[in-house]
Each structure stands twice: as C-alpha cells, then as structure tokens.
C-alpha positions as CSV (number, residue, x, y, z in Angstrom):
1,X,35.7,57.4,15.6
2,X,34.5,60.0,17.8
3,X,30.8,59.1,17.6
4,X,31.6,55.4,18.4
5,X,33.8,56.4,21.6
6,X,30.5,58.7,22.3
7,X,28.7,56.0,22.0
8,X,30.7,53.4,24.2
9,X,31.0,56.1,27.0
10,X,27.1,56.3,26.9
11,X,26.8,52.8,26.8
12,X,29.2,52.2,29.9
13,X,27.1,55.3,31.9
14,X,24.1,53.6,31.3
15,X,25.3,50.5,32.5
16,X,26.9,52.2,35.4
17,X,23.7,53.8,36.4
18,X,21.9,50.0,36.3
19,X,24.4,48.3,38.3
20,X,24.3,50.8,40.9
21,X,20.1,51.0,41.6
22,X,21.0,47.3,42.2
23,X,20.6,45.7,45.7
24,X,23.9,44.7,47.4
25,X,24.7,41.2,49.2
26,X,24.8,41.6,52.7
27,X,26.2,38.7,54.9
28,X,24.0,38.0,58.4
29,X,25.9,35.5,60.8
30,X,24.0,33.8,63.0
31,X,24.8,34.5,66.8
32,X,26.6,31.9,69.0
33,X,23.3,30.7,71.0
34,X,25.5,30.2,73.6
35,X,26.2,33.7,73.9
36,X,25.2,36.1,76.9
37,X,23.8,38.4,74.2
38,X,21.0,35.7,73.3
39,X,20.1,34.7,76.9
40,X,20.4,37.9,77.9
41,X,18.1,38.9,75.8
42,X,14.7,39.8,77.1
43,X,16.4,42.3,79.7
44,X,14.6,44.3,82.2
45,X,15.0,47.8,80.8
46,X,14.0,47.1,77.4
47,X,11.1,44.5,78.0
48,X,9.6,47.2,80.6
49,X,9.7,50.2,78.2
50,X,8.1,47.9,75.1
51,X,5.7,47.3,77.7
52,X,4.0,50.3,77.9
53,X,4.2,50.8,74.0
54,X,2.6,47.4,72.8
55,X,-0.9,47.9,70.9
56,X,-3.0,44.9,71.5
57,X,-6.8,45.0,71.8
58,X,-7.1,42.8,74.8
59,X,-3.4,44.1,76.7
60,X,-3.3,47.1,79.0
61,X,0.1,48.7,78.4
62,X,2.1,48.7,81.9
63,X,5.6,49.5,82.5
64,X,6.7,46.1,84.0
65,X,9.4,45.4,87.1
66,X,10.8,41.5,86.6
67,X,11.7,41.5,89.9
68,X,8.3,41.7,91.3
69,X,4.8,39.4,91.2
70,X,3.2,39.5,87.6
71,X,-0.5,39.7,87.0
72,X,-2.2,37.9,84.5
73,X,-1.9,41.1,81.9
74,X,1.9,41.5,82.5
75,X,2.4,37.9,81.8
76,X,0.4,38.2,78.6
77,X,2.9,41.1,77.8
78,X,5.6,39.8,78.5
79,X,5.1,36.6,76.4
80,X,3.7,39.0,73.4
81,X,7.3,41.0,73.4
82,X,9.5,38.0,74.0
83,X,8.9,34.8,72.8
84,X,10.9,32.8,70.7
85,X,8.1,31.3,68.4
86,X,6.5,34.7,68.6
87,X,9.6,36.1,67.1
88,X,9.8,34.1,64.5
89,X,6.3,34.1,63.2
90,X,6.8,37.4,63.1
91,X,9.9,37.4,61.1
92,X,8.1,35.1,58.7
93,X,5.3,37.8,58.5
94,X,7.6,39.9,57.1
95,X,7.7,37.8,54.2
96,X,4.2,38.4,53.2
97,X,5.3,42.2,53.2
98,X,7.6,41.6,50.5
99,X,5.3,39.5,48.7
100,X,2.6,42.4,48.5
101,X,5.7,45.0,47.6
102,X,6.4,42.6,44.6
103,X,3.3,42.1,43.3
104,X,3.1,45.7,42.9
105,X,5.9,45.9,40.7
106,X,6.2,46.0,37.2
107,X,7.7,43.7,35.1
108,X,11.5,44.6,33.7
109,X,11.4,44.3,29.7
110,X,13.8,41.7,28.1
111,X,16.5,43.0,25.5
112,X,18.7,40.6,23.2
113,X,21.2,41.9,20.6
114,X,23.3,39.5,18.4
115,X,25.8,39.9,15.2
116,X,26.2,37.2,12.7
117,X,29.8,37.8,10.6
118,X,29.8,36.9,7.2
119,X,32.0,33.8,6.6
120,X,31.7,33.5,2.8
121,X,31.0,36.1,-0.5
122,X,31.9,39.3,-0.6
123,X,32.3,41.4,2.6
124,X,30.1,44.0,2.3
125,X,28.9,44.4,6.4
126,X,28.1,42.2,9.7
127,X,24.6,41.5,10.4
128,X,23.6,43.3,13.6
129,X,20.4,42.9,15.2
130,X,18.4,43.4,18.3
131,X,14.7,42.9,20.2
132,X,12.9,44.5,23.1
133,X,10.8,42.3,24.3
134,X,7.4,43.4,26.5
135,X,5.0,40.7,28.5
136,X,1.7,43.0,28.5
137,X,0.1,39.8,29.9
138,X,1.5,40.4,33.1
139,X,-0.2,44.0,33.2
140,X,-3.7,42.2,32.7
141,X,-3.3,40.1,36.2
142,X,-1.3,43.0,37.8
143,X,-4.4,44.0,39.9
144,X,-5.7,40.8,40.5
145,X,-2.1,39.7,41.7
146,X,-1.8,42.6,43.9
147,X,-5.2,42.2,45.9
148,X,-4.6,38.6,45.9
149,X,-1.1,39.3,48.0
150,X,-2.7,41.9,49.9
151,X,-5.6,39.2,50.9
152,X,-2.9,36.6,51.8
153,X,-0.8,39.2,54.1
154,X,-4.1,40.4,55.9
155,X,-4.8,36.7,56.6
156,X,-0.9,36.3,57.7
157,X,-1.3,38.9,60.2
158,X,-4.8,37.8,62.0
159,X,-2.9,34.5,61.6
160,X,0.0,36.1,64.2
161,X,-2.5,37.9,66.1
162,X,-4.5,34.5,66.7
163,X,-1.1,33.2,67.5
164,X,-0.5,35.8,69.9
165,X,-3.6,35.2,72.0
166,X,-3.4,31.6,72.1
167,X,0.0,31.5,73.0
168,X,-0.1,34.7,76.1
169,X,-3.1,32.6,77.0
170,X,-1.1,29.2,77.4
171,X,1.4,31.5,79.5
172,X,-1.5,32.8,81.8
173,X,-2.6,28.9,82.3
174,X,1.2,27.6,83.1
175,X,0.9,30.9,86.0
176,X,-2.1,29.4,86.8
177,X,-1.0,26.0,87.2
178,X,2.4,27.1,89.3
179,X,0.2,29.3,91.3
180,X,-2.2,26.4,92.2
181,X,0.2,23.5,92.5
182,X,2.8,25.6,94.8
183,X,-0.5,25.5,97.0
184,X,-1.0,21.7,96.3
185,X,2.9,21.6,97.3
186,X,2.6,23.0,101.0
187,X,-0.5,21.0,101.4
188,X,1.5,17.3,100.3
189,X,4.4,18.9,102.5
190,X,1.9,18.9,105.8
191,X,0.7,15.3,104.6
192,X,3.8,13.7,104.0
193,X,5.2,14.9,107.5
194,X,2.4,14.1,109.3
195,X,2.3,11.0,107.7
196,X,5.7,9.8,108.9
197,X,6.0,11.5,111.9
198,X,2.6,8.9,112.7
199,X,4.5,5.9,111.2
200,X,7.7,6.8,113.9
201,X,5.2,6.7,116.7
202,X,3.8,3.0,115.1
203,X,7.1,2.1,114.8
204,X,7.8,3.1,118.4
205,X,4.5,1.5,119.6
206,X,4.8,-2.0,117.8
207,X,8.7,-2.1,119.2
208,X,7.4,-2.5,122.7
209,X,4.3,-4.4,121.8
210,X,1.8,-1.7,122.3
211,X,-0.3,-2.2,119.0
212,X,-0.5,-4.5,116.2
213,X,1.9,-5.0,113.2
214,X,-1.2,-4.7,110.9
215,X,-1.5,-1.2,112.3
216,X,2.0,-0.2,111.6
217,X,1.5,-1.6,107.8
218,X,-1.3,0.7,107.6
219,X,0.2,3.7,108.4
220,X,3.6,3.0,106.4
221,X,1.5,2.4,103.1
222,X,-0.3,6.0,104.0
223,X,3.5,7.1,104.6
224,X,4.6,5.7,100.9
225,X,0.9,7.7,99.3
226,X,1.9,10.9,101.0
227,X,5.8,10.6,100.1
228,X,4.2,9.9,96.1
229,X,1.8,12.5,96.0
230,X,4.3,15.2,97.2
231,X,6.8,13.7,95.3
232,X,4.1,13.6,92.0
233,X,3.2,17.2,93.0
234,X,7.1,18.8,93.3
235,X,7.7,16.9,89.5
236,X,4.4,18.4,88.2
237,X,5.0,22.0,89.7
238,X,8.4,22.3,88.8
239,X,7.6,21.1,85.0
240,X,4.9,23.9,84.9
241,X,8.0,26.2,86.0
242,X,9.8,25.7,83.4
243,X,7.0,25.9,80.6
244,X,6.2,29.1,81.7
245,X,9.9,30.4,81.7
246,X,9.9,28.9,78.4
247,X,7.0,30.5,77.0
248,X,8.2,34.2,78.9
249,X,11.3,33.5,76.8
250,X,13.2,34.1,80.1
251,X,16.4,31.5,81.2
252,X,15.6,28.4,82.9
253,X,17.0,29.2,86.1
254,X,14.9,33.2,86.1
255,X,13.6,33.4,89.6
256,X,10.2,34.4,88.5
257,X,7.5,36.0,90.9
258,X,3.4,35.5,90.3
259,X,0.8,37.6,92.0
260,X,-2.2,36.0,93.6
261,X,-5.0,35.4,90.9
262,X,-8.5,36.0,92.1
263,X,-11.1,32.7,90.9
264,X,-12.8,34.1,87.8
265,X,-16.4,34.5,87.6
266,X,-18.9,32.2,86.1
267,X,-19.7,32.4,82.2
268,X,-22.1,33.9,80.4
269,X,-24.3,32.2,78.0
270,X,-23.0,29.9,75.1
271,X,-25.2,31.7,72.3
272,X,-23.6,35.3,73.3
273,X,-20.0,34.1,73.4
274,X,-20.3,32.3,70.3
275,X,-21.8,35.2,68.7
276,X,-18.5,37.6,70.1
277,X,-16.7,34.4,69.0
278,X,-17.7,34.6,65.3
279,X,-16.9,38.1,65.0
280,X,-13.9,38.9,67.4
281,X,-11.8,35.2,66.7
282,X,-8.9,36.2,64.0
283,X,-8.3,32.4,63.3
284,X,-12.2,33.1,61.7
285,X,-11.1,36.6,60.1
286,X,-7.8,35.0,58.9
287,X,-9.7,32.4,57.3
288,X,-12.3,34.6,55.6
289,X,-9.0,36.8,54.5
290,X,-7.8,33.8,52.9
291,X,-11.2,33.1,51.4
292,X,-10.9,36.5,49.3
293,X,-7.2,35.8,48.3
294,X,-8.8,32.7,46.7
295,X,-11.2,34.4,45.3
296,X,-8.5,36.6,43.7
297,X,-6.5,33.4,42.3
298,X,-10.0,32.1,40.7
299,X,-10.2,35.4,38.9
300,X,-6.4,35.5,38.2
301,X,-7.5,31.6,36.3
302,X,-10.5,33.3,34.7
303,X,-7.9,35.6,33.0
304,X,-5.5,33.1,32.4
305,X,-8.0,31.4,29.3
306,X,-8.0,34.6,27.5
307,X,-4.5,34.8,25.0
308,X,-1.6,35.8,26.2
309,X,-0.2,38.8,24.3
310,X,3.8,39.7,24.5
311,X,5.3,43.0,22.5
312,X,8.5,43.0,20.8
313,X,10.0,45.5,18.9
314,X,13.2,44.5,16.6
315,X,15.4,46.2,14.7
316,X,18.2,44.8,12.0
317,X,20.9,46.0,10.4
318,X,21.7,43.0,7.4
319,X,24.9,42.6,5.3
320,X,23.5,45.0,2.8
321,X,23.5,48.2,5.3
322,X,20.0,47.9,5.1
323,X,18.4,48.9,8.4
324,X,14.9,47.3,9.3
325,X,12.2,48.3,12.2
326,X,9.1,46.9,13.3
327,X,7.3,45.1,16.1
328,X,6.1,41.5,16.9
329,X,3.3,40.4,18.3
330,X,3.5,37.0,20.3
331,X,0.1,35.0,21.2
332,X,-1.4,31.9,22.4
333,X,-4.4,30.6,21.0
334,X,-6.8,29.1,23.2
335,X,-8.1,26.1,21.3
336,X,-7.5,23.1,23.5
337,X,-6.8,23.9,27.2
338,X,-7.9,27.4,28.1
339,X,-6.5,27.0,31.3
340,X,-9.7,25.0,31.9
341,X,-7.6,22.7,34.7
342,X,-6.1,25.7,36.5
343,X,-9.8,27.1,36.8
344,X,-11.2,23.5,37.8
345,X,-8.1,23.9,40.5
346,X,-8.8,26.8,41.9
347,X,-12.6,26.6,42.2
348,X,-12.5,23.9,44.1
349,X,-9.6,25.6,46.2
350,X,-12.2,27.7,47.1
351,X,-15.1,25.2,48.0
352,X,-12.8,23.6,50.6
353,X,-11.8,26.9,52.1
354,X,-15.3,27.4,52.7
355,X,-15.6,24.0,53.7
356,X,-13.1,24.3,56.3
357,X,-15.0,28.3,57.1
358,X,-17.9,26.6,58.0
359,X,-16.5,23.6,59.9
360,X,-14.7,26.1,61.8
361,X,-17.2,27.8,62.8
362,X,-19.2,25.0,64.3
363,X,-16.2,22.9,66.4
364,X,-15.6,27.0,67.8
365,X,-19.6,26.6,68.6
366,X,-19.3,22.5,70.7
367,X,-16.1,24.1,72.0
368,X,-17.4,26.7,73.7
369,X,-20.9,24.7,75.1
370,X,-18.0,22.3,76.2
371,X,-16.0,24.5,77.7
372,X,-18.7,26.3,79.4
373,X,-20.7,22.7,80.8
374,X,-17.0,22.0,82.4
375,X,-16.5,24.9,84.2
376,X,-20.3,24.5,85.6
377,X,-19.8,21.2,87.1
378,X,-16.3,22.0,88.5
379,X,-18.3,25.0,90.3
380,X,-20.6,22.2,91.7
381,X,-18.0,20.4,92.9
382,X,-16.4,23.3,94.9
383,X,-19.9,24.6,96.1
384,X,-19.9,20.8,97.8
385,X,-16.6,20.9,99.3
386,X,-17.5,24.3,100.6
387,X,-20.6,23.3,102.2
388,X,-19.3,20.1,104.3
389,X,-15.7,21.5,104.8
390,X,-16.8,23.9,107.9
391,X,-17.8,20.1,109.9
392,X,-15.3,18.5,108.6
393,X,-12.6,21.3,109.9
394,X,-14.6,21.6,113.2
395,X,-14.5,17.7,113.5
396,X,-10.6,17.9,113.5
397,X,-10.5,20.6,115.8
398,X,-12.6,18.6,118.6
399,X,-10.7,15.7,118.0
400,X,-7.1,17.2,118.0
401,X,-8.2,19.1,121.4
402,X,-9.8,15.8,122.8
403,X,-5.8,14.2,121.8
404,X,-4.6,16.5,123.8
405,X,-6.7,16.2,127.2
406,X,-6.2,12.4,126.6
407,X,-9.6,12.0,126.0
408,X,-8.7,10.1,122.1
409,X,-5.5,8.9,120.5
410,X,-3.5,11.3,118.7
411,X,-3.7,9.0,115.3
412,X,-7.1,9.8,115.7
413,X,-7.0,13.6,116.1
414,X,-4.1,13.0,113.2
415,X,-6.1,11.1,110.6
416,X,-9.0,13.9,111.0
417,X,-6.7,16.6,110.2
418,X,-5.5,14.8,107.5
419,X,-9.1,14.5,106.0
420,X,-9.1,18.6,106.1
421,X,-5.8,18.3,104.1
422,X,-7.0,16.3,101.5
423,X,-10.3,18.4,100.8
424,X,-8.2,21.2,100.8
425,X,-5.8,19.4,98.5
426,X,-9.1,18.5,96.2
427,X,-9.8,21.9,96.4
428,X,-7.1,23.4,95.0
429,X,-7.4,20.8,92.6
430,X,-10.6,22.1,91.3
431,X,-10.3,26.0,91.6
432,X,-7.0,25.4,89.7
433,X,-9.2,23.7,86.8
434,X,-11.8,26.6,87.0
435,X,-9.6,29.2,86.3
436,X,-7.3,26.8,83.2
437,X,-11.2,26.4,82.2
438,X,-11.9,30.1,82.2
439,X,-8.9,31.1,80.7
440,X,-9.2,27.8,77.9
441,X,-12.6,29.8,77.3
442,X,-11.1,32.9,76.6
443,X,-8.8,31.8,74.2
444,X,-12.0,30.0,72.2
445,X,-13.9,32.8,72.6
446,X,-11.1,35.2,71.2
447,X,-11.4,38.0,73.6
448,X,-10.7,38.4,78.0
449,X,-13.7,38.4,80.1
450,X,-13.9,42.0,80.5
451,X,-14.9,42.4,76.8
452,X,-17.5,39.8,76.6
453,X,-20.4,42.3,77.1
C-alpha cells in the first residue's frame, strides 16, 4: 500500500514538473486604431533617439527634429523606423526566427500504456502494458532541416533589408516630387494670375470696342489652360503629400518640412554599377540564400529514399504475472516509391530558382542601361533650356520695359514673360525627373551614390 501511494506521489510530481516547463496562453488584444496611442505613434522623442541608433549600411545615424526640414537621409530614417508595412514585415521576420529555433529541437518521444481486464476464466491478474516509442528518422534530417531554416531566414532578412531600401527610396522620390511640384505650384500661381488679370483687360477692351472678340476668346481659352494646369498641379502636389506622410508613417494632416535637395550628379558607367549591383543588391543575395535552402530540401529528399527507422521499447505485464521486455524496430522498405517524386519535386524546385537567379540578374542589367540612357537625355534637355533661357529672359525684360514707356502693348510684354514661365515650368519638370531618375537608379543599383566607387 505504501509503495503504490509512493508511487502515485511520484507519478503526480513528475507530471507536475511537465505541466509546469509548459508555455502559458497569453491573450494580445488588438488596439482600437482609432486610438491616440496608434496615431500617436511615431512621436518625436522616441523616433529621434532610434535615429541615432539604427544600423543600416547606406543611413548615417542623426538625431532627428520633426519640426524642422528633412534631408534625404533623415527621411530614409525615418521611413526605416516607422512604417507600417515595414513593421510588419518585420514582425513576420520574426517568424522565420522561430522556425530556425524549431528546427533545432529535438523530437519529444511518444508513450502509450493500456490495461485489458479479464472478462471471463479464472481471475488470476489484468493485463498491463506499455511502449516508448522513438522516431530516430528525425535525427537523420535534423542537420539538414536546421541549415535548410537557417538558409530560408537569411534569405527572409536580405528579403526585409531589400524592402527597406526600396521602400526609404520611394520616400526620398515622394520628397522629391513635393519638393519639385511646390516649385511647379508658384510657377502655375504666376500663370494663372497673369493669365486672367490679361483676360479682365480684354474684357475691358472689347466692352468699349477697342479690340476684337476673337482676341478676347484667345486669351480666355489661355485663362481656362492656366486655371487647369495649376488646378492639375495643386491635385498632383497635394497627392504626393499625402504618399509621403503615408510612407513616414506620420498622420495625414503632419505639417511636414523638406530641405532643399541639390540636382544629383551624372552616372557612372552601366558595366560598373551593374557589377556593384550584382554584389551589393540583397533581392540577388536573398535569392542566392534561398538557392542553398533548396539545396538543403534536395538533400533532405535524397535522405528521405533511405528507410525510415522508428525505436520502440515495450514492456507487458499478462494475466499470468508474467512480466515481458524488449524493443521494436519499425521500417519502411523502399521497393516502389523511394521518394523518387519528392526528389523529382525538389530538383526541379531548384532549376527554377536558378532560372529565376539568372533572369534576375539580366532585367537588373537592361534596368540599369535604361535607367542610366533616361537620365542622359533628360540632362540634354535641361542643357537646352539652359542655353536659350538667358534670350528668352532678356527678351521679356526689353519688352516689359518697352510696355512700360508705351513703346509695345502690355499683352505683349505679358505673353513674353509668360514664355519665361513656361520654360521655367518645363524646367522644373525635368530636374524633378533627373533626380526620381537618380534616385530610381539607386534603388536598382542597391547602394546611394556615395558608395558607388
């Protein structure tokens, strides 16, 4: 009696000791998103002081003040540290932690127990008996499984990082594109109000009879194209605004300040980028990464033909008293499939991962001789509004002062300043698609300018 309360006791401690080595449920709510803790999330204080703490090969740390102009690296930063799908890839990366911690582990053994009561013939004792079983197969691919998770994590990671860059880089293009079309913006302003302040005067004019009605037409229809293209430029400025708040993961409505950007220099040669390309992109790495965690899973299939080989030791206690002992020894014979289809599978897994290596590889190439050709004929461009602008300003400067001895009409000295205004406007136009261009370079290329050589 004593021995089997002994034995109960030990029984219950053992199962004690299980339970409590056990993970715990742990409820986690999901905040209100209409909360001022959500959109209050990317504050000042704490954005400033991860600032200067992030670790990113092509970021200069910087302690950052909202309140004043960002520069191209801040805004990089701060899209790093606080954008929602940033956040969330991240969060997913975490997953492939966990998967590498679990492939490390070892596999828990299986127990079973049973009792069969006798129900007829003389009751001599119950039959008792009990297994422990062992999968040794799993310690066979334990290895393989491990560097096959550690493969697929590495290539999660350069996957984030490539994420990273592409996304700060679509930030630095929206701060492009406000910084450019604010320009565009005062420009259409000055049009528009030229524009009807020259149709008032027709107006005017064609009320007593001093010019024709054709002339007023004119001048209203260049009224309605200034009142369109301001109107077009407010829609397309204020859009931008809003992307970049969105990709800052800052409110809607966050007054947001942008320092003056300086018109990047021209590229280097397609051959050297693509070479910095093909070793510095961590799309390419990621892919490469995922190329060895395939290689893994072919070996893994490799292993799988051989037999599968599970342990189990038993032990009975039958209605005789007799006790019994031994082992068991579970296989699988290969003699028909030898996981000849799994192999098949994951061979030619690995052909179209090098399929899509390779293909890659050459769309990066056309992307960057692309990239490069466009920002060399948008240079052209500029070099020949800045060659014929100086005439064309000094043109409207004689005219407007001949306006205003009374030597010309004022539409006239009007319509040649207008003609500076939309050369300007063309101008902005274009340094605004050099520097998207440069920085649509950069993010093919994988790396800022200042690390290119």
């Amino acid at each position: 009696m004593v021995r089997t309360t002994l034995r109960s006791q030990l029984i219950l401690a053992c199962a004690g000791l299980t339970l409590a080595s056990c993970a715990h449920y742990t409820p986690q709510p999901i905040s209100d998103p209409g909360s001022a803790a959500v959109l209050q999330a990317p504050v000042a204080a704490v954005l400033s002081q991860q600032a200067t703490e992030i670790d990113r090969p092509y970021l200069t740390p910087v302690s950052i003040d909202l309140s004043a102009p960002l520069n191209p690296n801040q805004i990089a930063i701060i899209t790093v540290l606080s954008n929602p799908d940033l956040k969330a890839m991240r969060a997913r990366a975490g997953v492939s932690d966990a998967q590498v911690f679990a492939a490390g582990l070892l596999p828990d053994p299986s127990f079973s127990m049973g009792i069969d009561e006798p129900v007829s013939g003389p009751p001599v004792a119950a039959n008792i008996f009990s297994a422990l079983g062992f999968s040794l197969n799993s310690l066979r691919t334990r290895s393989v499984l491990r560097e096959q998770a550690k493969a697929s994590n590495q290539q999660v990671r350069l996957d984030l990082a490539w994420a990273e860059w592409q996304i700060s880089g679509n930030a630095r293009l929206q701060a492009v594109r406000v910084l450019e079309l604010r320009k565009a913006l005062a420009i259409a302003n000055a049009s528009e109000t030229s524009a009807r302040s020259l149709l008032s005067r027709y107006l005017r004019a064609s009320g007593r009879g001093d010019i024709p009605a054709d002339q007023v037409q004119s001048a209203r229809l260049s009224s309605i194209d200034a009142f369109t293209n301001r109107q077009t430029t407010e829609t397309s400025l204020t859009a931008a605004e809003y992307e970049l708040r969105r990709l800052l993961g800052l409110p809607p409505d966050y007054d947001l300040a942008l320092a003056p950007q300086v018109l990047p220099q021209r590229a280097v040669d397609s051959a050297k980028l693509f070479a910095f390309a093909s070793k510095n992109r961590t799309d390419l790495r990621a892919l490469l990464a995922g190329y060895g965690a395939q290689e893994e899973a072919v070996h893994k299939a490799v292993l799988d033909q051989f037999p599968t080989f599970d342990l189990t030791l038993t032990g009975t206690r039958d209605t005789g008293r007799s006790t019994l002992f031994g082992p068991a020894v579970g296989l699988t014979l290969p003699l028909w499939n030898r996981n000849r289809g799994g192999i098949a599978i994951e061979r030619a897994t690995r052909e179209a991962l090098l399929a899509e290596y390779d293909s890659r590889l050459f769309q990066t190439r056309s992307d960057i001789a692309a990239a490069i050709g466009g920002i060399d004929i948008a240079r052209q461009q500029r070099a020949a509004i800045m060659d014929g602008l100086p005439e064309i300003e000094k043109f409207a400067l004689s005219t407007r002062r001949a306006a205003e001895r009374g030597d010309l009409a004022i539409a006239t000295a009007e319509a040649a300043e207008q003609s500076v205004r939309d050369k300007h406007f063309l101008l902005v136009q274009i340094e605004q698609a050099i520097a998207e261009q440069m920085i649509a370079l950069e993010m093919l290329v994988g790396g800022p300018q200042e690390a290119w050589n």
